[in-house]
TORKOL-4160 file (C-alpha; in steps of 0.2 Angstrom, whole numbers, padded with zeros to 4 digits, m for minus):
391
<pt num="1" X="0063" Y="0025" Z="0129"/>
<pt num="2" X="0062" Y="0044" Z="0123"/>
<pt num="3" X="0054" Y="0048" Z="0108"/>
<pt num="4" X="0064" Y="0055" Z="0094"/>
<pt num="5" X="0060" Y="0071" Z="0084"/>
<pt num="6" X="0064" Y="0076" Z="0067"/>
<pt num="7" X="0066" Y="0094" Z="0069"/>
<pt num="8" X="0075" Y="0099" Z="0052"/>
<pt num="9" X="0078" Y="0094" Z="0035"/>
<pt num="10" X="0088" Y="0101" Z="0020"/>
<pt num="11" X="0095" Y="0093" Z="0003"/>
<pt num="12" X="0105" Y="0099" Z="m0011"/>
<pt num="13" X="0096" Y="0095" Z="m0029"/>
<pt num="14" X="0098" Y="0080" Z="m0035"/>
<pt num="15" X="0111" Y="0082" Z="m0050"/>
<pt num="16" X="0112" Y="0070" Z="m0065"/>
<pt num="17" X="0128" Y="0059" Z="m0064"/>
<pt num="18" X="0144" Y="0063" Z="m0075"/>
<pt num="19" X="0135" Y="0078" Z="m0082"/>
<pt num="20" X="0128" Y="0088" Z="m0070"/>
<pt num="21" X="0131" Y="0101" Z="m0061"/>
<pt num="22" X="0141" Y="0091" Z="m0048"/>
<pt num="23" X="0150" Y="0078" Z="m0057"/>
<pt num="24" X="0168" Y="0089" Z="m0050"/>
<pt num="25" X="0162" Y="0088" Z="m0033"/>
<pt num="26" X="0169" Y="0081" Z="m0018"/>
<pt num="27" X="0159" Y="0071" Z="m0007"/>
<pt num="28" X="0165" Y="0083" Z="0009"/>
<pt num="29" X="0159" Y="0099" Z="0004"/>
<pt num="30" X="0144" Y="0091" Z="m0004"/>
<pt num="31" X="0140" Y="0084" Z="0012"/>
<pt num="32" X="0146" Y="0099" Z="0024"/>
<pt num="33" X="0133" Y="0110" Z="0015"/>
<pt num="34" X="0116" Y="0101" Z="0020"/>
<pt num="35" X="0124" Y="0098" Z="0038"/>
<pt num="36" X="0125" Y="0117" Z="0043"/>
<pt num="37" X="0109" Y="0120" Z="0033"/>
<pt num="38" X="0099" Y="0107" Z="0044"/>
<pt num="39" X="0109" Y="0116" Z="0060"/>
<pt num="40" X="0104" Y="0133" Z="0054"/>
<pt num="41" X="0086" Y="0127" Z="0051"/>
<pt num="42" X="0084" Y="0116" Z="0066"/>
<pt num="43" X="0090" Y="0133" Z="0078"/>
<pt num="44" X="0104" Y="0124" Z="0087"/>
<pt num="45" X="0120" Y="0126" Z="0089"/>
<pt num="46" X="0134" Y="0116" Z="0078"/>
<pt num="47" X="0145" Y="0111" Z="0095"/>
<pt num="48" X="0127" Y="0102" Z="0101"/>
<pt num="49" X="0130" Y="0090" Z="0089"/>
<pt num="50" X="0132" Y="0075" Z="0097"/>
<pt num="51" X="0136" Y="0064" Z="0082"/>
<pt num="52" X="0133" Y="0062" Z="0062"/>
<pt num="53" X="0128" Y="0047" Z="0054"/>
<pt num="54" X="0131" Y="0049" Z="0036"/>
<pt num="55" X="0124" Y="0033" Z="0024"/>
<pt num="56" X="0134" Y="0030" Z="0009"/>
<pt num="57" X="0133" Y="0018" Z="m0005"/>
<pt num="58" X="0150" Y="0018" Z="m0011"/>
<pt num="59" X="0162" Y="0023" Z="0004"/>
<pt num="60" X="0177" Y="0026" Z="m0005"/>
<pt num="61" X="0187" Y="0038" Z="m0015"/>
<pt num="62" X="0177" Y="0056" Z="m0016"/>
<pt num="63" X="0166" Y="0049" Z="m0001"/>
<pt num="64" X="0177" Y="0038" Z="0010"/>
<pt num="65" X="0190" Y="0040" Z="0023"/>
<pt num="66" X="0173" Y="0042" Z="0037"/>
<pt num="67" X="0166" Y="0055" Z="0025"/>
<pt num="68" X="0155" Y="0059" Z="0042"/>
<pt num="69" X="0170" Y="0063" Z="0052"/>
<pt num="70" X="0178" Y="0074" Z="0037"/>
<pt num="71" X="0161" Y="0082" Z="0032"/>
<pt num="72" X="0160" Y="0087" Z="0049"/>
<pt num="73" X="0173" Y="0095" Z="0051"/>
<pt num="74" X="0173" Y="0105" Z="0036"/>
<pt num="75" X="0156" Y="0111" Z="0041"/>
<pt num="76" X="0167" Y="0119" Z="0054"/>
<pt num="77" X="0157" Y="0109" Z="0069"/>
<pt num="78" X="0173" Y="0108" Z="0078"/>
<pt num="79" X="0184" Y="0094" Z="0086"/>
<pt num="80" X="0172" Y="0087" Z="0098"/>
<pt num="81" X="0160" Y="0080" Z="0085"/>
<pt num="82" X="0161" Y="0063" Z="0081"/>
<pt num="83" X="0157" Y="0057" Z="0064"/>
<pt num="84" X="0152" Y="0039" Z="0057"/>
<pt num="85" X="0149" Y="0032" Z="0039"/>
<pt num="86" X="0136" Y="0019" Z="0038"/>
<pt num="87" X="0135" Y="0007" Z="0019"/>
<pt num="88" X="0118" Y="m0003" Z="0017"/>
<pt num="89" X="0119" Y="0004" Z="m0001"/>
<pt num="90" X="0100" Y="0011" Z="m0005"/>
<pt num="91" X="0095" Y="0008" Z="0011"/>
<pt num="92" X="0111" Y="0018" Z="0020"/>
<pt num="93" X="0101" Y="0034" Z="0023"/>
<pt num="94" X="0088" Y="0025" Z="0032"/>
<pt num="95" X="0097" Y="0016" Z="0043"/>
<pt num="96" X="0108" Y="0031" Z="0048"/>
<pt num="97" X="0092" Y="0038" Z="0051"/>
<pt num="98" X="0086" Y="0023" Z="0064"/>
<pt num="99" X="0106" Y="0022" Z="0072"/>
<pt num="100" X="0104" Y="0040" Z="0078"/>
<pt num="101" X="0086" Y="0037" Z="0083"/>
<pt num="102" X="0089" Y="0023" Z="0094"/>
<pt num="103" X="0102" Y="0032" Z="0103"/>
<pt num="104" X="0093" Y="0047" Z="0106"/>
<pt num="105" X="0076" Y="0035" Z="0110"/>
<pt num="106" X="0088" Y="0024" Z="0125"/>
<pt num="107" X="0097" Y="0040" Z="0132"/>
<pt num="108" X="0112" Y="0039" Z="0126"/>
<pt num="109" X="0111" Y="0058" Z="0116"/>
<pt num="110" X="0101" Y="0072" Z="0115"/>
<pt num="111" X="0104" Y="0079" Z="0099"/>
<pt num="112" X="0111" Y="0071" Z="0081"/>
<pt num="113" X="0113" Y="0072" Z="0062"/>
<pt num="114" X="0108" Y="0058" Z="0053"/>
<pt num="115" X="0113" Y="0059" Z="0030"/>
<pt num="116" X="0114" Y="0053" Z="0014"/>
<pt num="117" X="0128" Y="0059" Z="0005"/>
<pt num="118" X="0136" Y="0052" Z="m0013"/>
<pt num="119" X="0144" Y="0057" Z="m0030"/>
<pt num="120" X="0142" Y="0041" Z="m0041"/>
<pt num="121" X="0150" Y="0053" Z="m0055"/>
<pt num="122" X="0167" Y="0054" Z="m0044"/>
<pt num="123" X="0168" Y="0036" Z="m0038"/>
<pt num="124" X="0154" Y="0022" Z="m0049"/>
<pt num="125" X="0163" Y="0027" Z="m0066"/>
<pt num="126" X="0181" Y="0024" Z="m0055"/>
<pt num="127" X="0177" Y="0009" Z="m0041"/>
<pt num="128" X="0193" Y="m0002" Z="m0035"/>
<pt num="129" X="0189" Y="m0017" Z="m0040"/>
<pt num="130" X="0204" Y="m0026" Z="m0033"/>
<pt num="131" X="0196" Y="m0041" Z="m0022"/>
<pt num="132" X="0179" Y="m0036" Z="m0027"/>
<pt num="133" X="0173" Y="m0054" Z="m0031"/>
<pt num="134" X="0175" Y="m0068" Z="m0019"/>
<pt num="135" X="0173" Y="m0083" Z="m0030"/>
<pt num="136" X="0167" Y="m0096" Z="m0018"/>
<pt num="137" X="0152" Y="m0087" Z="m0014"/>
<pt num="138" X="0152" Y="m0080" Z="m0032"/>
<pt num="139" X="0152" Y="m0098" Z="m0039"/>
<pt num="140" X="0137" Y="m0105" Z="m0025"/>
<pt num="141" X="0127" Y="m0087" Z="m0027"/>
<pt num="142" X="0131" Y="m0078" Z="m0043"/>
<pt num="143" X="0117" Y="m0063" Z="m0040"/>
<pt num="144" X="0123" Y="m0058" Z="m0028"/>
<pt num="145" X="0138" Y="m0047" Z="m0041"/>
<pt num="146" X="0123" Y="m0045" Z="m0052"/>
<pt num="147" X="0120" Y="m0028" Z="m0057"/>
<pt num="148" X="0102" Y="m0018" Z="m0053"/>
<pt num="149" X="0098" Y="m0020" Z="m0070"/>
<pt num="150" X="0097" Y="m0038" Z="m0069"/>
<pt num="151" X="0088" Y="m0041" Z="m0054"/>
<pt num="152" X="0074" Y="m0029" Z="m0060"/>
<pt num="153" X="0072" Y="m0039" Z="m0077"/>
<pt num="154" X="0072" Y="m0054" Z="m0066"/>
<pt num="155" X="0056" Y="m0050" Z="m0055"/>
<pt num="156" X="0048" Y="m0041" Z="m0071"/>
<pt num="157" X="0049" Y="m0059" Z="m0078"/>
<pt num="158" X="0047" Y="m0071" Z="m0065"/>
<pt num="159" X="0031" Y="m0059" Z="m0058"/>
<pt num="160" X="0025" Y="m0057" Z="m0075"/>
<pt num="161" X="0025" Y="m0037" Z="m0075"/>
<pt num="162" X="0027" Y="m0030" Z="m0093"/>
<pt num="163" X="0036" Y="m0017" Z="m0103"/>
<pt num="164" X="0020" Y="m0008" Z="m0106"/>
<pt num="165" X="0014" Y="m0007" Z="m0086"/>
<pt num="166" X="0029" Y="m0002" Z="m0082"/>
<pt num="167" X="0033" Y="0011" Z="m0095"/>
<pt num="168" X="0016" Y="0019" Z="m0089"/>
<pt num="169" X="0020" Y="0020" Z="m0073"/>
<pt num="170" X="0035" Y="0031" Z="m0074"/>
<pt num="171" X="0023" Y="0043" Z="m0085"/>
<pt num="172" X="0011" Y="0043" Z="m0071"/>
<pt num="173" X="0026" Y="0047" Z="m0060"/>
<pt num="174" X="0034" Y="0059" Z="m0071"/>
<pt num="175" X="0019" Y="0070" Z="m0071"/>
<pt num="176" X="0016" Y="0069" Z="m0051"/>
<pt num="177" X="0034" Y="0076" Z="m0050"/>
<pt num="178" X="0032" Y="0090" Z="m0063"/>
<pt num="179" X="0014" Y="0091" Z="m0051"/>
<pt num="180" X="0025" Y="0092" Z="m0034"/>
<pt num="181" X="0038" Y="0105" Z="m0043"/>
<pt num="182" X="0027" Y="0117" Z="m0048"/>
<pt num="183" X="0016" Y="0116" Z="m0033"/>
<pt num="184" X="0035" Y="0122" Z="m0023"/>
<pt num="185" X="0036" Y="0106" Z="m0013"/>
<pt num="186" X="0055" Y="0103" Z="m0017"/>
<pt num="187" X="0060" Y="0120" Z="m0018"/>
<pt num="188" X="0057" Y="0122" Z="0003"/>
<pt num="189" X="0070" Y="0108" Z="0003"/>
<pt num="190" X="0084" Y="0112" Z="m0008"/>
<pt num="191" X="0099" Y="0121" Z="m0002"/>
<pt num="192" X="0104" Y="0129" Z="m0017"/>
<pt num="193" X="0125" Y="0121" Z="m0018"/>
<pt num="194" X="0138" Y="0133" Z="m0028"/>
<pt num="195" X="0150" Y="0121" Z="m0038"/>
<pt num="196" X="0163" Y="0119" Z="m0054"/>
<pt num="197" X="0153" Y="0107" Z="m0067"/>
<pt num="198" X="0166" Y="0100" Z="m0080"/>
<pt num="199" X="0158" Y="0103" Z="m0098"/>
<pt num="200" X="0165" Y="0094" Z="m0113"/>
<pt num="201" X="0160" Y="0100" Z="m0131"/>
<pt num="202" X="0151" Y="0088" Z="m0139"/>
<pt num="203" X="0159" Y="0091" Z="m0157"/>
<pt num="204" X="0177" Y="0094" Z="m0151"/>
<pt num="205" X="0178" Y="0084" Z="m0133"/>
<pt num="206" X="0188" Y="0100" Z="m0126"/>
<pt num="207" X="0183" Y="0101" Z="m0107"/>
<pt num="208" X="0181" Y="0117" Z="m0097"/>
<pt num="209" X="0177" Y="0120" Z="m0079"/>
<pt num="210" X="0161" Y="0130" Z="m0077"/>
<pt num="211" X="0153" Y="0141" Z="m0062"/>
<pt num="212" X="0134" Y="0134" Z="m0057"/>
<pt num="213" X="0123" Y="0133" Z="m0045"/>
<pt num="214" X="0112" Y="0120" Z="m0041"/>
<pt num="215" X="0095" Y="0123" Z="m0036"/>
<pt num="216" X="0083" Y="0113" Z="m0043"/>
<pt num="217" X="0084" Y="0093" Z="m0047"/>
<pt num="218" X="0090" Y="0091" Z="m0064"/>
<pt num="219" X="0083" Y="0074" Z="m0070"/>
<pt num="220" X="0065" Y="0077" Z="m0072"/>
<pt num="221" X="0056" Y="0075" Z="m0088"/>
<pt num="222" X="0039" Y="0083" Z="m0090"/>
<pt num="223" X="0036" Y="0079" Z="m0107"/>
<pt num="224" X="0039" Y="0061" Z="m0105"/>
<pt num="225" X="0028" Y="0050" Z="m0115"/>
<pt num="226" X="0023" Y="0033" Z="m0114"/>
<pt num="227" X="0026" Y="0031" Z="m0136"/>
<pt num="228" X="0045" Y="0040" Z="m0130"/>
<pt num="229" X="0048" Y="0027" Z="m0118"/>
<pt num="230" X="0041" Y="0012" Z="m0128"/>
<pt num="231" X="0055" Y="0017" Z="m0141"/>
<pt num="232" X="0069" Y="0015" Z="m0128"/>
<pt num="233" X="0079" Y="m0002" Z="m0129"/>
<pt num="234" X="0081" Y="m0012" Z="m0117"/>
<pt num="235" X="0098" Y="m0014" Z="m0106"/>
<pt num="236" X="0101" Y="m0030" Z="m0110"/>
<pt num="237" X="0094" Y="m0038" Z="m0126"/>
<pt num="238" X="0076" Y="m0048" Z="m0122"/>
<pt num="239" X="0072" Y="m0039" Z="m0104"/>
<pt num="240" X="0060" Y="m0025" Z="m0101"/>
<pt num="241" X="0073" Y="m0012" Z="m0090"/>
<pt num="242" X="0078" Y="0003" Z="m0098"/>
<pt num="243" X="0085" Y="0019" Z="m0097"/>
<pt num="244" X="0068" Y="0028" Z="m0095"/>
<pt num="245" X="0059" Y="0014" Z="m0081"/>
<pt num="246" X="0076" Y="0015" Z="m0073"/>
<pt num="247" X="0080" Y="0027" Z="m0058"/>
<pt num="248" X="0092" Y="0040" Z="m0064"/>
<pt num="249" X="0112" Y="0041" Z="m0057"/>
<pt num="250" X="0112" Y="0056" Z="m0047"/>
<pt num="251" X="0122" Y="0065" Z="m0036"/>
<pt num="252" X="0116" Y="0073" Z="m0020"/>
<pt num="253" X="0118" Y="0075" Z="m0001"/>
<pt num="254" X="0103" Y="0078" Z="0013"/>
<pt num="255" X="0103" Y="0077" Z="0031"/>
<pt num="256" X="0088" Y="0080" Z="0045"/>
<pt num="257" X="0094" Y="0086" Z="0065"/>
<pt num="258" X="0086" Y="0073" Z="0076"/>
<pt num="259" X="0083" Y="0076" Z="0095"/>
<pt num="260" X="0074" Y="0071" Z="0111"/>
<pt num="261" X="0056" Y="0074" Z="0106"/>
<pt num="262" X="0054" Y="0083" Z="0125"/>
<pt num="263" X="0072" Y="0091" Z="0122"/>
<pt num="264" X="0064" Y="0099" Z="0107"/>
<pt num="265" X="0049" Y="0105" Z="0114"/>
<pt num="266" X="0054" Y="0114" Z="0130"/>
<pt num="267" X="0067" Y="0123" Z="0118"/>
<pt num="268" X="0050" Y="0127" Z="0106"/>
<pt num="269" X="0061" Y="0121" Z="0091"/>
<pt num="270" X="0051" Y="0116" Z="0075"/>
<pt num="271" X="0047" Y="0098" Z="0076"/>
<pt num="272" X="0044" Y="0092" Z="0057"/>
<pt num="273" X="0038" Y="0074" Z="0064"/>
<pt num="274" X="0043" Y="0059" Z="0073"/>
<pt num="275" X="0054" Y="0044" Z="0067"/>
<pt num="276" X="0044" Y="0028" Z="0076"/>
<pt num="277" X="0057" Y="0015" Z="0070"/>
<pt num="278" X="0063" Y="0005" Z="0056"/>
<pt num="279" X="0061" Y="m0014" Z="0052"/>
<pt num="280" X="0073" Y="m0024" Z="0041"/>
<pt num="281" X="0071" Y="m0038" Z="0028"/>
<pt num="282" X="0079" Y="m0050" Z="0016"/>
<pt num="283" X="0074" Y="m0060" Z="0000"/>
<pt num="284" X="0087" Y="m0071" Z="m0011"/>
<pt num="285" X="0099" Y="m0056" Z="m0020"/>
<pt num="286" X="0093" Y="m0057" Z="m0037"/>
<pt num="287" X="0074" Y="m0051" Z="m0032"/>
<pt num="288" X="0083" Y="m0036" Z="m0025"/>
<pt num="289" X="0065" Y="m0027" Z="m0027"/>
<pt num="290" X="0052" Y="m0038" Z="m0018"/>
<pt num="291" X="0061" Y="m0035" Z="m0001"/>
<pt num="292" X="0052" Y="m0019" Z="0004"/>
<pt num="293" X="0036" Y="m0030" Z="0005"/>
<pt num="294" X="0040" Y="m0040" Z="0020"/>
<pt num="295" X="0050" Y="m0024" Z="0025"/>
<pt num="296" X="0035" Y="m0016" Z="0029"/>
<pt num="297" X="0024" Y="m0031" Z="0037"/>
<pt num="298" X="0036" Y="m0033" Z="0048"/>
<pt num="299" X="0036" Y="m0017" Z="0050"/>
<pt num="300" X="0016" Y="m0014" Z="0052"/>
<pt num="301" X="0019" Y="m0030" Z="0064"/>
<pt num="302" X="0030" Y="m0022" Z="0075"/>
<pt num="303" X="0020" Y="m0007" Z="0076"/>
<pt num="304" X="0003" Y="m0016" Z="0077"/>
<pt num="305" X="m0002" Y="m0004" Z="0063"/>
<pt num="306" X="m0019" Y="m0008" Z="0053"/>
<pt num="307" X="m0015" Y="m0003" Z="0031"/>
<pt num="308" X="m0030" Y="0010" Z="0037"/>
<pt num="309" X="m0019" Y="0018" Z="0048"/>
<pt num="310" X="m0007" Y="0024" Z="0037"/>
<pt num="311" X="m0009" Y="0040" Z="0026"/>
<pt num="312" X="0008" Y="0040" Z="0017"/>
<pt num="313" X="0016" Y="0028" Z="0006"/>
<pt num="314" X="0033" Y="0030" Z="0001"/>
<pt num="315" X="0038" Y="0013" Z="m0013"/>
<pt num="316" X="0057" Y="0018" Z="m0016"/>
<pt num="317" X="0057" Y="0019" Z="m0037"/>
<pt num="318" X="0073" Y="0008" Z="m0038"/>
<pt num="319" X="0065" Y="0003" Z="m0053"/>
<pt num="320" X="0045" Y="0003" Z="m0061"/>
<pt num="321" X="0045" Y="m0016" Z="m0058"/>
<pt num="322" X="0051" Y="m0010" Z="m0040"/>
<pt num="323" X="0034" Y="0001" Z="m0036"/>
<pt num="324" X="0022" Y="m0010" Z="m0046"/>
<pt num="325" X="0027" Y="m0027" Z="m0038"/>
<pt num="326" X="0027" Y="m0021" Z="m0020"/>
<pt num="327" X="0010" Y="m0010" Z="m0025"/>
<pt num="328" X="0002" Y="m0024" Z="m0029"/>
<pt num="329" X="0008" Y="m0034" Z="m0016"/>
<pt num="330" X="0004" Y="m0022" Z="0000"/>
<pt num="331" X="m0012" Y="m0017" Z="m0009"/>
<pt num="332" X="m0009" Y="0001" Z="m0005"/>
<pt num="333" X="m0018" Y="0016" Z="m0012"/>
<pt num="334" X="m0012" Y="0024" Z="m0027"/>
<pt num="335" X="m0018" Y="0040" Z="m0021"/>
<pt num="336" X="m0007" Y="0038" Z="m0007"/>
<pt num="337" X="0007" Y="0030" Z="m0015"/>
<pt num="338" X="0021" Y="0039" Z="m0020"/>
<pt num="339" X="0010" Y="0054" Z="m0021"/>
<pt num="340" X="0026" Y="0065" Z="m0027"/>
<pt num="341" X="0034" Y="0054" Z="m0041"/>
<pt num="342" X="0051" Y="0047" Z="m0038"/>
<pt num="343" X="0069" Y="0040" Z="m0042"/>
<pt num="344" X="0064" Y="0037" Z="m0060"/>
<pt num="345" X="0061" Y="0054" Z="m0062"/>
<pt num="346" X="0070" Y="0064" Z="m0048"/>
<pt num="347" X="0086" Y="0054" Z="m0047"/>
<pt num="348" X="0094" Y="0040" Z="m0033"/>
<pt num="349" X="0109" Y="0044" Z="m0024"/>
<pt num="350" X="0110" Y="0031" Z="m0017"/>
<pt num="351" X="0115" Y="0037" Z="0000"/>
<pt num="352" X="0105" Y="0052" Z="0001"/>
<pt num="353" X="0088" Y="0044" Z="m0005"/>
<pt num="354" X="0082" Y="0036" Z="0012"/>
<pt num="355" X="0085" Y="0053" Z="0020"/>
<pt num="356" X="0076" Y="0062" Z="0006"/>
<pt num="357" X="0061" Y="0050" Z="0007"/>
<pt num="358" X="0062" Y="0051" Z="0028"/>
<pt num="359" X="0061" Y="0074" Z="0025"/>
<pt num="360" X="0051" Y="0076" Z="0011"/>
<pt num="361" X="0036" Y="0064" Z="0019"/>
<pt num="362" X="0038" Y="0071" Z="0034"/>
<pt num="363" X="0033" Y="0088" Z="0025"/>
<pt num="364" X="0019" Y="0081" Z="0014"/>
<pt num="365" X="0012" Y="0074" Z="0029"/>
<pt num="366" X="0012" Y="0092" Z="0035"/>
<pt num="367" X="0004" Y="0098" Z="0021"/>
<pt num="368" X="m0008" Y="0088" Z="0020"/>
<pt num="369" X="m0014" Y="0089" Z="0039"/>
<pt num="370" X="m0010" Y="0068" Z="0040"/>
<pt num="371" X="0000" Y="0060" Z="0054"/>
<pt num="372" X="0006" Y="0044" Z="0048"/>
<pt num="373" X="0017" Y="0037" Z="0034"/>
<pt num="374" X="0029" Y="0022" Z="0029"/>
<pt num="375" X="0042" Y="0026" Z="0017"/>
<pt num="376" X="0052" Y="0010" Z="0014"/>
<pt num="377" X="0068" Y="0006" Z="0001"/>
<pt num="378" X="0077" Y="m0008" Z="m0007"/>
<pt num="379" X="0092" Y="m0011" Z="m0006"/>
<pt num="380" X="0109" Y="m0022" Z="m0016"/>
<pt num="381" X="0111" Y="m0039" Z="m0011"/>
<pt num="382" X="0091" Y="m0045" Z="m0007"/>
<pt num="383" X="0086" Y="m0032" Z="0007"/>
<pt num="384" X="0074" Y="m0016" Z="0011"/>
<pt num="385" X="0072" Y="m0005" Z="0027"/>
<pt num="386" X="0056" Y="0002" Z="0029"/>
<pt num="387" X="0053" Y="0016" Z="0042"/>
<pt num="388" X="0037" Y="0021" Z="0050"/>
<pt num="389" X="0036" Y="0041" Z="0054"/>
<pt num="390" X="0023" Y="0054" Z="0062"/>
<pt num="391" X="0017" Y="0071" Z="0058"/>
């Protein structure tokens, strides 16, 4: 088996949902931008492509038909490069990410493009929901259909995490991302995207089609306070979720080149770091969050990794309750953990967030001269991945 290299990484900024700037974009374009970016960056040629792996929450409408294959194809890769979309929801981007490594690790291509791509603003506020519910399963397993926001109340209670723990973590995390921004550490990601953004006028709901550019991540709040967030209400009447201990609804896309780690280093391209595999788990569908715990011991297992070896944490913010129950559980340090902030400040597509978490540790680790890290995301339906990566 080969090892695999991550020798690029680019995103677009991660845009608020239904108002930001790309609540009019496609998924195609969206995702054809950070393709040939990571190409540019990783100094290979688009026809070396071997395939593109693109995770995807919600597969349909603006970011169905094999949004790979299309998104590829507008990046004007040619013909000859195959494209597939791969639907774990949250946990979409990593597993892309681990389809394309373990093809390049067993020989079967040299070089690949694994993504997240997703515009919730073009197809969440406009699902099909024609045979969405299957009522014999629905009936013997009702959370399954249950909404995010359920299953985080659910583990807040049953786990006994409150409103007040978890309204100051996402200070906490707020202020690391502020931190992170203003030390430059997202800029060296983002791909700055040109777009149309619909605008209505609040007073007379007349829309207009405006020019932007995106370049930054819009959903950060630096000054966030914990007495702001204690006046939110809760989502549904008696639970602790709300808008403000909740990861935003974003758009965004991101993709990393991935490539035979001796391939890369006889061509002395730049190699970010390596992707050393990924472990799955699964926990009954309405403690959606709790799954990235045995995510990672399997994980550590499989890897006969000791919690001393590792010098990253990545604890996807799906939710507060999300990051302070797996926390707790894995004992790992808070120094270490989520040393950048999160969803809850920075925004979840929820394709794109696996490969986000996979580029951006891979450059922390950098940064900080480290070597190894384990980012890990929940994911609908009871399940997490959890990937264990190398400076």
């Amino acid at each position: 088996m080969r090892d695999v290299a991550v020798v690029s990484y680019c995103r677009t900024g991660i845009a608020k949902a239904v108002r930001g700037a790309l609540n009019q974009t496609h998924g195609i374009p969206m995702a054809a931008h950070v393709l040939r970016e990571a190409v540019k960056r990783a100094g290979i040629e688009a026809g070396e492509v071997e395939d593109v792996v693109l995770g995807c929450g919600l597969p349909e409408g603006a970011t169905g038909h094999n949004i790979a294959r299309n998104a590829a194809l507008e990046a004007n890769f040619g013909v000859g490069v195959p494209g597939v979309t791969i639907n774990r929801y949250c946990g979409s981007g990593l597993t892309a990410a681990s389809i394309v490594a373990n093809r390049i690790a067993a020989g079967e291509a040299d070089i690949a493009i694994a993504g997240g791509v997703e515009s919730i603003s073009l197809t969440q506020m406009n699902m099909n929901f024609n045979g969405f519910f299957y009522e014999p399963l629905q009936q013997r397993m009702p959370a399954v259909w249950w909404t995010m926001n359920q299953t985080a109340d659910f583990v807040a209670e049953k786990y006994n995490i409150g409103r007040e723990a978890l309204d100051r973590y996402v200070v906490e995390s707020q202020r690391r991302v502020e931190a992170a921004r203003l030390a430059g550490r997202f800029s060296e990601e983002i791909v700055p995207f040109a777009a149309k953004k619909k605008v209505t006028d609040k007073v007379t709901q007349q829309t207009q089609m405006v020019d932007v550019v995106l370049d930054r991540d819009e959903g950060p709040r630096p000054d966030t306070t914990f007495e702001k967030l204690a006046a939110l209400k809760p989502i549904y009447e008696g639970g602790t979720t709300t808008a403000g201990n909740a990861s935003q609804l974003s758009d965004g896309a991101a993709a990393v080149v991935m490539m035979a780690a001796d391939v890369a280093a006889r061509r002395g391209l730049p190699i970010l770091g390596s992707f050393r595999g990924m472990q799955l788990a699964a926990v009954t569908p309405e403690e959606m969050s709790i799954a990235i715990t045995p995510a990672i011991r399997k994980l550590m297992k499989h890897h006969q990794l000791g919690m001393s070896d590792i010098d990253l944490w990545e604890l996807h913010e799906a939710y507060a309750v999300t990051t302070l129950y797996n926390q707790a559980q894995l004992q790992t340090p808070w120094e270490t953990t989520n040393v950048n902030g999160g969803a809850i400040a920075l925004g979840h597509p929820y394709g794109m967030s696996g490969i986000r978490y996979l580029g951006s540790t891979l450059l922390e680790l950098r940064h900080r001269g480290r070597h190894k890290a384990v980012v890990a995301v929940c994911t609908a339906g009871g399940m997490a991945t959890a990937a264990y990566l190398e400076a």
